[in-house]
N, C-alpha and C positions, 0 to 999 in steps of 0.2 A: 276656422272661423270665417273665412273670406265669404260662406254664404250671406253673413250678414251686411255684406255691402251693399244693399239693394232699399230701392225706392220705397217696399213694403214697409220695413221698418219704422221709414220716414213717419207713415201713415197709423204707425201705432204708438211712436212717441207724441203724434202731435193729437191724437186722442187721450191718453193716457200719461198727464206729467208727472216727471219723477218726483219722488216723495221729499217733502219739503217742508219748512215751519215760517214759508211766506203766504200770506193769504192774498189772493183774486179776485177783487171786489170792479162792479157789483155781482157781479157773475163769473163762474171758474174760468170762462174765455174772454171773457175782456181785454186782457191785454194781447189776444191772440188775433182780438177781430181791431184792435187799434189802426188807427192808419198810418204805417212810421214812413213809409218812401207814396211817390206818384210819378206818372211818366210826364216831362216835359222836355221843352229842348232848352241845350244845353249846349256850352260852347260859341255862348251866340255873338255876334263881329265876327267870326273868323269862317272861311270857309268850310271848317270842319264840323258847323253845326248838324245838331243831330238830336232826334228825341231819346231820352235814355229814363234809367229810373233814378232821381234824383229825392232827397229829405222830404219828407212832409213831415217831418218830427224836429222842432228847436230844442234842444235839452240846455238847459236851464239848471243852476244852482245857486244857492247864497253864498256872499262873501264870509258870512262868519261860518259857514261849514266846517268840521273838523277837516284838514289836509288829507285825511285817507278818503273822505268824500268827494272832494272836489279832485282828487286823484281819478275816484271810481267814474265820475262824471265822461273823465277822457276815454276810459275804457268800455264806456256804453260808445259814447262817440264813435271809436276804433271800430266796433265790432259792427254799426250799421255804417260805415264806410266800406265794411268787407261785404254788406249784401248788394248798397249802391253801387250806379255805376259812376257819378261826378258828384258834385256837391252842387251843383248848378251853376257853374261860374259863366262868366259871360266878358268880355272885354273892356266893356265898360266897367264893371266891377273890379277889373284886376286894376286899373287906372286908378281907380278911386283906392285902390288901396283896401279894399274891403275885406273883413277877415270871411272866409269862405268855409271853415269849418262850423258843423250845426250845431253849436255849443256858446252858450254865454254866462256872465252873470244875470242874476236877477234884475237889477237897477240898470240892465242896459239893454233891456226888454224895446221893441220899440211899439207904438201901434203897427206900422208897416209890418213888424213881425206877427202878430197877432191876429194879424188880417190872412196872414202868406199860410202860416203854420200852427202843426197840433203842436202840442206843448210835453214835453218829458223834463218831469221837473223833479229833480231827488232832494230829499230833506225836507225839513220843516222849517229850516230858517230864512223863510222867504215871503213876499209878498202876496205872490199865488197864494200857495197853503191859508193864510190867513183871511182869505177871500170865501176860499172853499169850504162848504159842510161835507165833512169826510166822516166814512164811518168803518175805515180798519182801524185795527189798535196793533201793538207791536210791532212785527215788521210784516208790509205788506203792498201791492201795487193795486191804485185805485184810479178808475176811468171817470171820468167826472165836465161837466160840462168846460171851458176855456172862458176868459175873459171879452172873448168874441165870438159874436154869432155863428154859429155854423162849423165851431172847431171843438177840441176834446184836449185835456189834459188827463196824462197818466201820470199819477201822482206817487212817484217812489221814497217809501217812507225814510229807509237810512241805507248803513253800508249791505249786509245782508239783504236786502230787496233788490240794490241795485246791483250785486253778483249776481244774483240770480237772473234781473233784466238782461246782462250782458255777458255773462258766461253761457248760458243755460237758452233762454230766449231768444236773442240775437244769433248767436253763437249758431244757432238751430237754424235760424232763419235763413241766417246768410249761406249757410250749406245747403239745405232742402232746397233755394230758388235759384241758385246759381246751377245746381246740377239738373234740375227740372228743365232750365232754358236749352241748359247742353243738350239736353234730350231733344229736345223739338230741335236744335241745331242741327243735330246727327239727322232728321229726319228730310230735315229743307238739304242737306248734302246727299244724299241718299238720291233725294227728288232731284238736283243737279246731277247725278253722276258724277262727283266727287266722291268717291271714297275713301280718297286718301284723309282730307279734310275729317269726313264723317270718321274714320278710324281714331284719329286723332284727340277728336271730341271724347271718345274711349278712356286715353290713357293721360290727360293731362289733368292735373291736381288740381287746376280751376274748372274743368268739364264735369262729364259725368262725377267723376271720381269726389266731386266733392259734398256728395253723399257721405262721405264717410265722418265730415263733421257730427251731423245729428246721430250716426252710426256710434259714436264714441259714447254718446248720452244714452245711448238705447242701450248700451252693453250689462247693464248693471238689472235690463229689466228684461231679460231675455228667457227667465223662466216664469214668469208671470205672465207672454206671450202664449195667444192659441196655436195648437197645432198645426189647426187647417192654416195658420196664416204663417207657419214658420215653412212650412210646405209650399207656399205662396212664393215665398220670399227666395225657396232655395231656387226653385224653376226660373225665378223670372232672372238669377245672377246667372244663371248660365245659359239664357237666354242673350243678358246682353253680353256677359264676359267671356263666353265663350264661342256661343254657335253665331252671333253678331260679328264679331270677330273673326272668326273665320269666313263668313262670307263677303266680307267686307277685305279680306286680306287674294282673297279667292277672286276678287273684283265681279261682283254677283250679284247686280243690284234686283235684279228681281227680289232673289231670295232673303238678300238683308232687309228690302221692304216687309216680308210678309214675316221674319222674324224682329222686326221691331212692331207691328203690329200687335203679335203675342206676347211681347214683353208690354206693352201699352195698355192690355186686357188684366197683365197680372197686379198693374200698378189700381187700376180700377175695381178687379177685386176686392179690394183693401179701402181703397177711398170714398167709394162708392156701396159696396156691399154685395158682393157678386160673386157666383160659382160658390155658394154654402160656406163665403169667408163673410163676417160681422163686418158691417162699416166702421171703424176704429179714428176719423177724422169726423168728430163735432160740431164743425161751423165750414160755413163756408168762406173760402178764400178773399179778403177783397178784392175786387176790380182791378184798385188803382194800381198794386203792385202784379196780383198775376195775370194782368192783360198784357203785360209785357211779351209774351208766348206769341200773342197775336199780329205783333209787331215783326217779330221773326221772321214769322208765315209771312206776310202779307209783303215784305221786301223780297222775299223769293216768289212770291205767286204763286203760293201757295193759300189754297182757302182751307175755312174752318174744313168742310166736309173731306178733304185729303184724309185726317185723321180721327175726327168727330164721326163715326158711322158702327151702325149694327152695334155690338157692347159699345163702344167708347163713345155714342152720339151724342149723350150727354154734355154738354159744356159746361167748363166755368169749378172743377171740378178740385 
């Protein structure tokens, strides 16, 4: 099964979600095009400031919630601190005592909050909800305007919506972008001549490797998978698991360039619609989270067109 550790997959669970009795309103990608993180800096008093990807999502619930709710609330939290990289603290805040994880009750909502963040709100026993014209019924997650201009609430109805938000969603997210980044990583160490570094990026459980979160989700839907694309998928794991790897062990950076290139074309296949594989990813990325790639690049001096050329020139992808 080690074939299916590959980016491909990535690109066929986040087209195709697994089967489930929570509904996706207003549209089946709503909660995919939500905006839960953004890049800012972070760290800030301290010399170690730095832009990273920090919350654009406050989750929010009520105090009368049943305990296995307001349980579930911590566990959406958890699992978009495993996609972020800080909570945005800053030293002023730490002075003030300020609680830094993106999580409240309702009643302690502020406008500052409101103005800063979109809103992830679970349950119905709360002020929001009762503001909102919602139209799922049972359990279900609904994207719906926020109590301030310019922002969005995703409104998670009970406990089943929000496993699903934070096992299933999150869970997904935080592996597909963590391992996406490691990839451009390996590519900026490649372009230094590092390859011990870029090896590295290979085999560490937060790097590439942590494709295999969304990997785990996809397992269940691996014969409902196209051929052309399971064929995709095996080329591009031994692309990077193997023949990557060796030239990387071989210290060969030409050659690791031009086999991460072809691993790069096979992820494009798949997300894009290329070489007679279906595009199987439905929306596009936002910005706020996957411009963080560019961040990468551009600390190493590396430009888009390093990677962005001939198949891959497409951006944003």
């Amino acid at each position: 099964m080690k074939w299916l550790l590959s980016f491909v997959l990535l690109a066929a669970l986040a087209g195709n979600s697994p089967r489930r009795s929570v509904q996706i309103l207003p549209e089946p990608l709503a909660d995919r095009t939500f905006q839960y993180a953004r890049i800012l800096p972070t760290f800030g008093g301290t010399p170690l400031e730095v832009e990273a990807l920090v919350p654009n999502a406050l989750i929010v619930v009520g105090r009368q919630e049943a305990p296995e709710l307001v349980l579930q609330a911590g566990q959406v939290a958890f699992m978009l601190g495993q996609w972020i990289h800080d909570a945005g603290v800053s030293l002023e805040k730490v002075k003030q005592g300020v609680n830094l994880a993106p999580l409240k009750f309702d009643d302690q909502v502020t406008e500052s909050d409101l103005k800063q963040f979109n809103l992830i709100v679970l349950g119905t026993k709360n002020k929001f909800v009762k503001q909102a014209k919602l139209k799922g019924q049972g359990s279900f997650l609904e994207v719906t305007d926020a109590p301030f201009e310019g922002r969005q609430m995703l409104i998670v109805s009970d406990l089943k919506a929000a496993s699903y938000l934070a096992n299933k969603r999150l869970f997904f997210k935080a592996g597909a972008y963590n391992s996406f980044f490691a990839f451009v990583k390996a590519r900026v160490f490649i372009e230094q001549n590092d390859l011990d570094a870029a090896l590295f990026t290979l085999n560490d459980p937060q790097g590439i490797h942590g494709c295999a979160r969304p990997v785990m989700l996809a397992l269940s839907q691996k014969d409902r998978l196209p051929e052309q694309m399971l064929q995709v998928a095996k080329k591009r794991n031994k692309l990077v698991f193997k023949d990557l790897q060796q030239a990387l062990k071989n210290k060969n950076s030409d050659k690791a360039k031009a086999i991460w290139r072809q691993a790069m074309e096979t992820c494009y296949a798949c997300h894009q619609g290329q070489d007679g594989v279906k595009r199987f990813r439905k929306f596009t990325p936002n910005q706020g989270e996957h411009a963080y790639h560019q961040k990468i690049a551009e600390s190493a001096g590396v430009s888009c067109q390093t990677c962005h050329t001939g198949k891959t020139e497409v951006v944003g992808y």
